[in-house]
C-alpha positions as CSV (number, residue, x, y, z in Angstrom):
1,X,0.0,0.0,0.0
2,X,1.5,3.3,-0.8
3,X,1.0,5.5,2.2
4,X,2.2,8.5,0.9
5,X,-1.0,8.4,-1.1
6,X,-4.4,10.0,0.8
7,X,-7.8,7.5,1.2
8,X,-9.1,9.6,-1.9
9,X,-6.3,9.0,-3.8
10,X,-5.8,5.4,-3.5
11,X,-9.8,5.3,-4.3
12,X,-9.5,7.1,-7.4
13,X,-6.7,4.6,-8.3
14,X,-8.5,1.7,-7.8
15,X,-11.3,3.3,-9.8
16,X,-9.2,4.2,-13.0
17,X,-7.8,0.5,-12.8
18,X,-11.1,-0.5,-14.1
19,X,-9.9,1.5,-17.8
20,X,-6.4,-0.6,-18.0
21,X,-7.8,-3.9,-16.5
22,X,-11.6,-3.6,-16.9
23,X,-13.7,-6.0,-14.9
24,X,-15.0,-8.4,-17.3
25,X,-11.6,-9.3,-18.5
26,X,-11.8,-11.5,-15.0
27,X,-14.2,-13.4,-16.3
28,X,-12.4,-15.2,-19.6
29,X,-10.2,-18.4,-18.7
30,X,-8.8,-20.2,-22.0
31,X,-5.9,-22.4,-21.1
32,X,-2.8,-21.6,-22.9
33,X,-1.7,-23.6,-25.8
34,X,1.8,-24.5,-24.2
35,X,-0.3,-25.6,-21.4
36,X,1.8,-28.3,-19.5
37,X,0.2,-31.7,-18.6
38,X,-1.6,-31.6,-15.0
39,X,-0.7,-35.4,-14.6
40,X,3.1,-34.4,-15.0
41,X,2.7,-31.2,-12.7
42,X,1.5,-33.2,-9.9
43,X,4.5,-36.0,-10.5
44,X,7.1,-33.4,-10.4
45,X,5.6,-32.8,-7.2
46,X,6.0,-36.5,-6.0
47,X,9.7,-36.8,-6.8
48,X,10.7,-34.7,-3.4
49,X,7.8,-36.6,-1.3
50,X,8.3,-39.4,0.6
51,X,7.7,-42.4,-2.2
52,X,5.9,-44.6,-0.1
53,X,3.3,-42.4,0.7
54,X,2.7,-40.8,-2.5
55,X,0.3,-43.5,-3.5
56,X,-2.3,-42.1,-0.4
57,X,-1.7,-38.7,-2.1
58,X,-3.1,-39.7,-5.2
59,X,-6.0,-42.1,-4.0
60,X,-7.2,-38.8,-2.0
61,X,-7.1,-36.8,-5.0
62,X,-9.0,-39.7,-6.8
63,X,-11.9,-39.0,-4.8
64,X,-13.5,-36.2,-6.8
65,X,-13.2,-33.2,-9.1
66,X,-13.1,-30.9,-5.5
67,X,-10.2,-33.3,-3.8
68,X,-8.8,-33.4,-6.8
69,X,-8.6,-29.4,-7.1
70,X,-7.4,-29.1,-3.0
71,X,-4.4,-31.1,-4.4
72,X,-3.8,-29.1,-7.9
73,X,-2.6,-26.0,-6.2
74,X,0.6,-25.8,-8.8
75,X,-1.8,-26.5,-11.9
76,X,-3.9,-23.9,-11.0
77,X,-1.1,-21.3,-10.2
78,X,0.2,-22.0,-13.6
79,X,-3.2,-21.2,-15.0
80,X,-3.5,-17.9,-13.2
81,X,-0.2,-16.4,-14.4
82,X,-0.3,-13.6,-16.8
83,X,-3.9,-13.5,-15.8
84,X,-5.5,-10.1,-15.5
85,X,-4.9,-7.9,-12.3
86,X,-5.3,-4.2,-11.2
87,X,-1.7,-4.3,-9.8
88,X,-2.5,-4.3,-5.7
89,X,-0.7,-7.3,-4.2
90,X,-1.6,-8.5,-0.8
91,X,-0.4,-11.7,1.6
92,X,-2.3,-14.3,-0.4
93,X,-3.0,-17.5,1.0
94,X,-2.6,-19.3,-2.3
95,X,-4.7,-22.1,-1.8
96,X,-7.5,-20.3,-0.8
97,X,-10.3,-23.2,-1.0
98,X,-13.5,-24.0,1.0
99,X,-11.7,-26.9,2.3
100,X,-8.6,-24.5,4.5
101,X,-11.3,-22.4,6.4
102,X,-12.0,-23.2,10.0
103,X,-12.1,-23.0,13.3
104,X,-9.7,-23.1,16.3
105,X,-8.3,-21.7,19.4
106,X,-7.6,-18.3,20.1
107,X,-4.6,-17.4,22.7
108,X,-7.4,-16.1,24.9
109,X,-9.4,-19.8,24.2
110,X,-12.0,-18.7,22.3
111,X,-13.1,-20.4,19.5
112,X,-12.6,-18.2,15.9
113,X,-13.5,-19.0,12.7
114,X,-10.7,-17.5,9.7
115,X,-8.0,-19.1,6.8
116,X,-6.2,-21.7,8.1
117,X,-3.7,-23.4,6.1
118,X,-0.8,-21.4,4.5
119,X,1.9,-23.5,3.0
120,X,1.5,-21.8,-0.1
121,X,1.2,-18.3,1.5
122,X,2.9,-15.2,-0.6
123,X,2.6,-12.3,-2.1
124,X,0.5,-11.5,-5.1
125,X,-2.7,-10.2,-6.6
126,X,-5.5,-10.4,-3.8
127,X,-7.8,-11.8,-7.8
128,X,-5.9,-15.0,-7.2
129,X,-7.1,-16.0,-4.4
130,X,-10.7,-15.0,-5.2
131,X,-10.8,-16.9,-8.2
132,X,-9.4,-19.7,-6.1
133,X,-12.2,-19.7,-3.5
134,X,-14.9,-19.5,-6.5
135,X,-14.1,-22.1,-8.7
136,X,-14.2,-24.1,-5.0
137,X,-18.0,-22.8,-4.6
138,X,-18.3,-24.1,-8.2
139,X,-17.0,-27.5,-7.5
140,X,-19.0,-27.8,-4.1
141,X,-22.2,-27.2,-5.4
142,X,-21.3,-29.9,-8.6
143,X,-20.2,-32.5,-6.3
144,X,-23.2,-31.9,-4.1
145,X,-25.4,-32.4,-6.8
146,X,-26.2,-28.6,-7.4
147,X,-24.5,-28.4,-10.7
148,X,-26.5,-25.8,-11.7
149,X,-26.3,-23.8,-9.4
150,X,-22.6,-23.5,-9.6
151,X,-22.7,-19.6,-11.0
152,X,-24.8,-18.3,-8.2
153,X,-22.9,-20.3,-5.5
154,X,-19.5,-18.7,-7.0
155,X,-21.2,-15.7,-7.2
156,X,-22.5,-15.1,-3.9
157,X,-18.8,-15.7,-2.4
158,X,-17.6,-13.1,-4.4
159,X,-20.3,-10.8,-3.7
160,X,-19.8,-11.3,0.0
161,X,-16.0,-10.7,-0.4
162,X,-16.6,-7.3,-2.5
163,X,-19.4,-6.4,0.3
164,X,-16.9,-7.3,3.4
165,X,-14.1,-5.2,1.4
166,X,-16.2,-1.8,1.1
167,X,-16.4,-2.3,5.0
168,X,-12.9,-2.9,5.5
169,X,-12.3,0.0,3.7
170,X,-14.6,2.8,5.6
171,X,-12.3,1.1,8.9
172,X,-9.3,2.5,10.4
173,X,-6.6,0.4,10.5
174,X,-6.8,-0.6,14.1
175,X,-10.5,-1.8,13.4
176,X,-9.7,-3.3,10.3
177,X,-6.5,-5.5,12.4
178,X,-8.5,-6.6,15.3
179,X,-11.6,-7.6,13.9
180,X,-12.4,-11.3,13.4
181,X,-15.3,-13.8,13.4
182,X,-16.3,-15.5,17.0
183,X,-18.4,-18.7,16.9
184,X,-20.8,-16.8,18.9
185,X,-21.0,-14.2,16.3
186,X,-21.5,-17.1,13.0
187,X,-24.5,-18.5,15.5
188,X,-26.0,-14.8,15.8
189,X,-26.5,-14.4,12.0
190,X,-27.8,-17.8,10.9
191,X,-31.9,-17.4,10.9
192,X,-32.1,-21.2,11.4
193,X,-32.7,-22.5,14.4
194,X,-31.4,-26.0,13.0
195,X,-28.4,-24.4,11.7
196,X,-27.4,-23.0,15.1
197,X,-27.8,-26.7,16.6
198,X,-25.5,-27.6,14.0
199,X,-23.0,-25.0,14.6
200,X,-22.8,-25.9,18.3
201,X,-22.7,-29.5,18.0
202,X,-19.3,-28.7,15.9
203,X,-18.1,-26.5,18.3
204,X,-18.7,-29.0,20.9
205,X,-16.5,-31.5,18.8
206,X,-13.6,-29.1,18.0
207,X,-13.5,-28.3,21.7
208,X,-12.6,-31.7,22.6
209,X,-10.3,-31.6,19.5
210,X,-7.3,-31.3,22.3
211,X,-4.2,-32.8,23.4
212,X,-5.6,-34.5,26.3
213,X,-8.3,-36.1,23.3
214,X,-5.0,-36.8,21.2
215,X,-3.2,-38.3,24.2
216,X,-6.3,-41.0,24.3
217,X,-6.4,-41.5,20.5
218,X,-2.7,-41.5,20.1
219,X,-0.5,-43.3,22.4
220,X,0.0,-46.3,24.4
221,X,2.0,-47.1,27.4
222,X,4.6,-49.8,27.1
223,X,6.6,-51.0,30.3
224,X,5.7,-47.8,31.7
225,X,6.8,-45.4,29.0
226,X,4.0,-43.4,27.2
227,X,5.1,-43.7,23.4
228,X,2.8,-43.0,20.3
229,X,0.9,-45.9,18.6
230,X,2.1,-47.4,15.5
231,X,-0.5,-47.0,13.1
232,X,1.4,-47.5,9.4
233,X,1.2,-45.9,7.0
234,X,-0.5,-42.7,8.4
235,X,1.0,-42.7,11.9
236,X,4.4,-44.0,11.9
237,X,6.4,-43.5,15.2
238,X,10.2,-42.7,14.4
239,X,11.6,-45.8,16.0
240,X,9.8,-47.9,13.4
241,X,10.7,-46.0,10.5
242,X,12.7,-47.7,7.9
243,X,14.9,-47.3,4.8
244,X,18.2,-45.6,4.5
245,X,17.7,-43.1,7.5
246,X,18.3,-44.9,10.8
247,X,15.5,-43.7,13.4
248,X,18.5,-42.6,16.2
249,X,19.6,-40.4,13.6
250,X,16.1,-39.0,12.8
251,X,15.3,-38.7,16.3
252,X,18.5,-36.5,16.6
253,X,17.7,-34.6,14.0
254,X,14.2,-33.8,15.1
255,X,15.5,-33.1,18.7
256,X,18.0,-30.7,17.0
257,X,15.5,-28.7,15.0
258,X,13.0,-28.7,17.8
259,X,15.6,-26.1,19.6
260,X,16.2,-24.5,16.6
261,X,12.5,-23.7,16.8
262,X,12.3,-23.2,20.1
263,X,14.5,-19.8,19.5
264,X,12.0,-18.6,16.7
265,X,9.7,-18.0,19.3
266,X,8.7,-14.9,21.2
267,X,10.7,-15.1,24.8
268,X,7.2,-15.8,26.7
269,X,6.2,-18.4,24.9
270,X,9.8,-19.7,24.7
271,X,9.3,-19.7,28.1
272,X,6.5,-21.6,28.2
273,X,7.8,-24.7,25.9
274,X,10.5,-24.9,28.7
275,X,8.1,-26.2,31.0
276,X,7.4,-29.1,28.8
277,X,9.7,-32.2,28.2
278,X,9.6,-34.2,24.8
279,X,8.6,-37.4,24.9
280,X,8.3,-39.1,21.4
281,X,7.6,-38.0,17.8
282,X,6.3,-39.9,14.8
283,X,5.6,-39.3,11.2
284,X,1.9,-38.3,10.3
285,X,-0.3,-38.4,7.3
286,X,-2.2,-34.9,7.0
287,X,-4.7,-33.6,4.4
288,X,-4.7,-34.1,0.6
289,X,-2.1,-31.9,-0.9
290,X,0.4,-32.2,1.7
291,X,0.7,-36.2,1.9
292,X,4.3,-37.2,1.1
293,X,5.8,-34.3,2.5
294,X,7.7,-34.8,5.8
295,X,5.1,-33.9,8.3
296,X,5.6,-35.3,12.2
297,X,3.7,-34.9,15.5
298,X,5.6,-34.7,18.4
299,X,4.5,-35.8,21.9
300,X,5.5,-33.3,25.1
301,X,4.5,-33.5,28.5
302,X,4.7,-30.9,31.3
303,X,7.6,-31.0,33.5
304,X,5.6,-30.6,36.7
305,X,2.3,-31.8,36.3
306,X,2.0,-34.3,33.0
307,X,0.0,-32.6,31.1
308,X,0.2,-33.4,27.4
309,X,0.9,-30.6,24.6
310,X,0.9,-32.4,20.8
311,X,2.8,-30.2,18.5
312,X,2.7,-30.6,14.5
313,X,5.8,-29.9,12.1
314,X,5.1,-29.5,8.6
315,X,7.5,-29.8,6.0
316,X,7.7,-26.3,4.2
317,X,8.9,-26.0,0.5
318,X,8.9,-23.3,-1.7
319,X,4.9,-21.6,-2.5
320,X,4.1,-23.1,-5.6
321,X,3.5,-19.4,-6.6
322,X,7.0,-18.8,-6.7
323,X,6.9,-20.1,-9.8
324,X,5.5,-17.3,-11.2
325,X,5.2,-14.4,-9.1
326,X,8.8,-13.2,-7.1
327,X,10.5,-15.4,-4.9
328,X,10.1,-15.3,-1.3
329,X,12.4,-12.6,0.6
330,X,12.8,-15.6,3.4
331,X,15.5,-18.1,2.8
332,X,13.6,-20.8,5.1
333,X,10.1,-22.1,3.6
334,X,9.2,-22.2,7.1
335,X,9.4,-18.4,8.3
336,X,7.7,-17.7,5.0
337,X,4.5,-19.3,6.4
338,X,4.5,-18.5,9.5
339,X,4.8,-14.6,8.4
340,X,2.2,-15.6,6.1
341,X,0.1,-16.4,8.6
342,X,0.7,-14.0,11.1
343,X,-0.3,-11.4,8.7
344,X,-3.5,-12.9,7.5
345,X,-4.8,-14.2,10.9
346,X,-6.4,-12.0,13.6
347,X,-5.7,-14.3,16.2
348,X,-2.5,-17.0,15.5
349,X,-1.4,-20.1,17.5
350,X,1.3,-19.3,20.3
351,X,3.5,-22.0,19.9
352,X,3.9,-21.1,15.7
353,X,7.3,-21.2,14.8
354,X,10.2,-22.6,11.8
355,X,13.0,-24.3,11.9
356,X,15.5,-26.0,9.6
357,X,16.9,-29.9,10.0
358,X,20.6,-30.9,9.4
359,X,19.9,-32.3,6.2
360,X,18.4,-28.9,4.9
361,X,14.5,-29.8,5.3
362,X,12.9,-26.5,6.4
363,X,9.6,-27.0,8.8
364,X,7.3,-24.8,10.7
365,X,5.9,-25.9,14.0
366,X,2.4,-25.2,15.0
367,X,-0.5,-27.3,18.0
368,X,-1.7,-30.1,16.4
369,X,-5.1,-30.1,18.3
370,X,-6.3,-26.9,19.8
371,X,-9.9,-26.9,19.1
372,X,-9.7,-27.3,15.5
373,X,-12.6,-28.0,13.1
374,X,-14.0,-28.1,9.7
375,X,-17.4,-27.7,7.6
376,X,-18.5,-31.0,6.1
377,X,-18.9,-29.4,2.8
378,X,-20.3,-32.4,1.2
379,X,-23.5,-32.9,3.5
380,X,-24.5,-29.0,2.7
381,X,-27.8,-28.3,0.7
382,X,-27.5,-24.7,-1.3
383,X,-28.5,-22.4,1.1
384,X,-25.8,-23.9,3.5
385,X,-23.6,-24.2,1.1
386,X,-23.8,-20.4,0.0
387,X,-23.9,-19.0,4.1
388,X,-20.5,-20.7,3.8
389,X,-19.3,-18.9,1.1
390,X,-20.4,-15.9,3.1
391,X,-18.2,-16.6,5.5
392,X,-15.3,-17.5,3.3
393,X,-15.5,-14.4,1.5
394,X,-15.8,-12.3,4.3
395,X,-13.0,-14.2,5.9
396,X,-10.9,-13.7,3.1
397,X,-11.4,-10.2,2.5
398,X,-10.3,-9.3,5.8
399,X,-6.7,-11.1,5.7
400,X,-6.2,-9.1,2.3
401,X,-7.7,-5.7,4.4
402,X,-4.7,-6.7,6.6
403,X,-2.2,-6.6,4.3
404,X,-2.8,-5.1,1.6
405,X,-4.7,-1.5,0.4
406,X,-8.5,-1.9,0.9
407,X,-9.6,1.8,-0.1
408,X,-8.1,0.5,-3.9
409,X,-9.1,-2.9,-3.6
410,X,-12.3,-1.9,-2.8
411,X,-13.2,1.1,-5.2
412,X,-12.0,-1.2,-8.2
413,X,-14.7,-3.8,-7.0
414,X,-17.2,-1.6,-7.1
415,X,-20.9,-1.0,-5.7
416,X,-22.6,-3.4,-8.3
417,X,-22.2,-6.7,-9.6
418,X,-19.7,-6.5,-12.4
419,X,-17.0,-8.3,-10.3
420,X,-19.5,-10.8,-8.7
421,X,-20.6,-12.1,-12.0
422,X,-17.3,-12.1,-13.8
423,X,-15.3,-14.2,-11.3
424,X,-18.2,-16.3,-11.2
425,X,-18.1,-16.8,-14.8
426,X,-14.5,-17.5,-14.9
427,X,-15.3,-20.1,-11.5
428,X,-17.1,-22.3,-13.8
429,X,-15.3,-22.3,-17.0
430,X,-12.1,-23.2,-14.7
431,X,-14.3,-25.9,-13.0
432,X,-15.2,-27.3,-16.2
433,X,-11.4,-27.5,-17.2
434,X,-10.5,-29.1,-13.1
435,X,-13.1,-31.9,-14.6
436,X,-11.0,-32.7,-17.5
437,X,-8.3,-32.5,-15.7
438,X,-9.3,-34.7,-13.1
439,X,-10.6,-37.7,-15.7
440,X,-7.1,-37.6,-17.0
441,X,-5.3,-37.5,-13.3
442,X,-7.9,-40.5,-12.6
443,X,-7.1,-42.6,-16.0
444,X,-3.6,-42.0,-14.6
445,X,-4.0,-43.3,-11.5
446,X,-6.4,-46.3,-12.5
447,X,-3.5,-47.1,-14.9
448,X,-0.2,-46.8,-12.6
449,X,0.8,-44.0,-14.2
């Protein structure tokens, strides 16, 4: 944001965008002729992933068009360069999807709803990740059975986004920074009864979506020693791992980068891990797009009482935006994300962190339970299905209001519907080519390819 600029000023500039990059120009997707092959994307991919798990990766993205499209990230990032933009960049989460919205803890223990996965986090045109979270409404409502009403379902995200936007805009910054959405505040708006029953029921399971649930679901005790279970492939403890690396070597390695991280955090919360003691760590399976990277869960326990703290460390590469938009300005994957996500979240987990292994694998470090849950986007009818949007779009306006120019943002999106209609447009002429592309991935995978 240039803030040399005055709030009329950076409207008028998002207004006389509109001449240079008009609004319907969103709207056209034709894929290039030098298009590469989505089957060969995703296997350039696999050849830095952990090969035995690579076949769980694709089975998940077998599923259906929409898993399919959680796991095409690079495909579609390819797509969207060159694409049309009014020139504002912002922190984008670059997989912005139905699918990596949800709820979990605050520091304070409340229970928020906003964006939360960033592996792919960087920064770029704020229209990426719009079109992103439309062409997910489109894909919803077609595996839902609502094919056609895949325009209005994009649609209404967008128009929710645009409407959450102007807001942001008429805010002062301070307003704009703190704001975020309560599950209180989601059970307010919804005029069903039903749907508030629904919405507490979930809140009640993501509550008990804890360590002390995890310690239970997790772990055994053996001779006396608490250990995690052995569950191959998707839970592997490190002292059964196998293949070249030997697990006392692993172990050390993990032990290493765990102080490593340690330092990355802010001294009263460094503080805090101190009181906990590290117990045991094993390899987990997690999500769709991320299987096959190196991903752990680590067991701690306090050093005074017992209580358990379960901390995730995902494996951080390079965004697959880098590709085409500028690199990074962090040499470690993992402090990408993390600033990522610090910038897009109102409220962030206290024990996020990065760190960087021996062998050069970069991580970050984040709770693996703390009162996280999901929509089941699958079991929604329309209407749900297009309150959800709402939320998404509102959701993701407001990490792009944080850090990136909302007064230009805003006064290029406009009062009307212009915007609403062309993403949606473009939502469904991309979600017809994610079909194709996903009846070629699934010949692929049908025939061992």
């Amino acid at each position: 944001m240039d803030v040399s600029l005055s709030v009329s000023e950076r409207a008028e500039k998002g207004r006389a965008a509109r001449s240079a990059v008009p609004r319907s120009a969103h709207a056209v997707f034709e894929p290039a002729e030098s298009r590469a092959d989505p089957v060969e994307v995703l296997r350039g991919q696999d050849q830095s992933r952990l090969a035995f798990l690579v076949p769980i990766r694709h089975e998940r993205m077998a599923e259906s068009p929409f898993a399919f499209y959680r796991g095409a990230a690079a495909v579609m990032a390819a797509d969207l360069a060159g694409s049309p933009d009014m020139g504002t960049t912002v922190q984008l989460c670059g997989d912005a999807h139905l699918a990596n919205f949800g709820t979990f803890a605050s520091p304070e223990r409340r229970q928020v709803f906003d964006v939360n996965d960033f592996d792919e986090t960087l920064p770029g045109p704020w229209e990426w990740d719009l079109k992103r979270l439309a062409v997910s409404m489109a894909l919803a409502a077609r595996d839902n059975g609502y094919g056609p009403k895949d325009f209005v379902t994009a649609r209404h995200a967008v128009a929710a986004y645009r409407s959450a936007m102007a807001r942001f805009a008429a805010q002062g910054a301070m307003s704009v920074w703190y704001e975020q959405l309560s599950l209180d505040s989601l059970k307010e708006a919804l005029p069903s009864k039903a749907d508030r029953k629904r919405i507490d029921r979930g809140a009640a399971r993501a509550r008990r979506r804890n360590s002390e649930k995890a310690l239970g679901k997790l772990t055994e005790t053996v001779d006396g020693r608490l250990r995690i279970l052995s569950q191959p492939p998707l839970l592997v403890p490190l002292r059964d791992m196998a293949g070249d690396t030997e697990p006392d070597a692993l172990r050390a390695g993990i032990e290493e980068s765990f102080i490593r991280y340690a330092d990355t955090l802010l001294p009263d919360r460094h503080e805090l891990l101190t009181r906990f003691e590290l117990i045991d760590m094993a390899l987990k399976v997690v999500g769709v797009g991320s299987v096959g990277t190196r991903c752990f869960v680590v067991l701690l326990r306090g050093r005074d009482h017992g209580e358990p703290l379960f901390l995730q460390i995902k494996e951080a590469t390079a965004s697959v935006l880098e590709a085409h938009l500028p690199a990074s300005g962090y040499e470690n994957s993992g402090q990408r994300v993390v600033t990522g996500q610090r910038l897009m979240q109102a409220s962030t987990d206290v024990f996020l962190g990065w760190s960087q292994s021996q062998q050069g694998h970069q991580y970050y470090w984040r709770q693996f339970h703390d009162m996280k849950g999901s929509a089941d986007v699958a079991a929604m009818n329309p209407d749900q299905l297009m309150r959800y949007g709402d939320l998404c779009g509102w959701t993701l306006a407001h990490a792009h209001a944080r850090s990136g120019d909302a007064v230009a943002i805003s006064a290029y999106l406009g009062k009307g519907r212009a915007m609403d209609k062309a993403v949606a447009r473009f939502a469904v002429a991309y979600a017809n080519q994610c079909e194709q592309d996903y009846a070629v991935y699934r010949d692929a995978v049908r025939d061992g390819a």
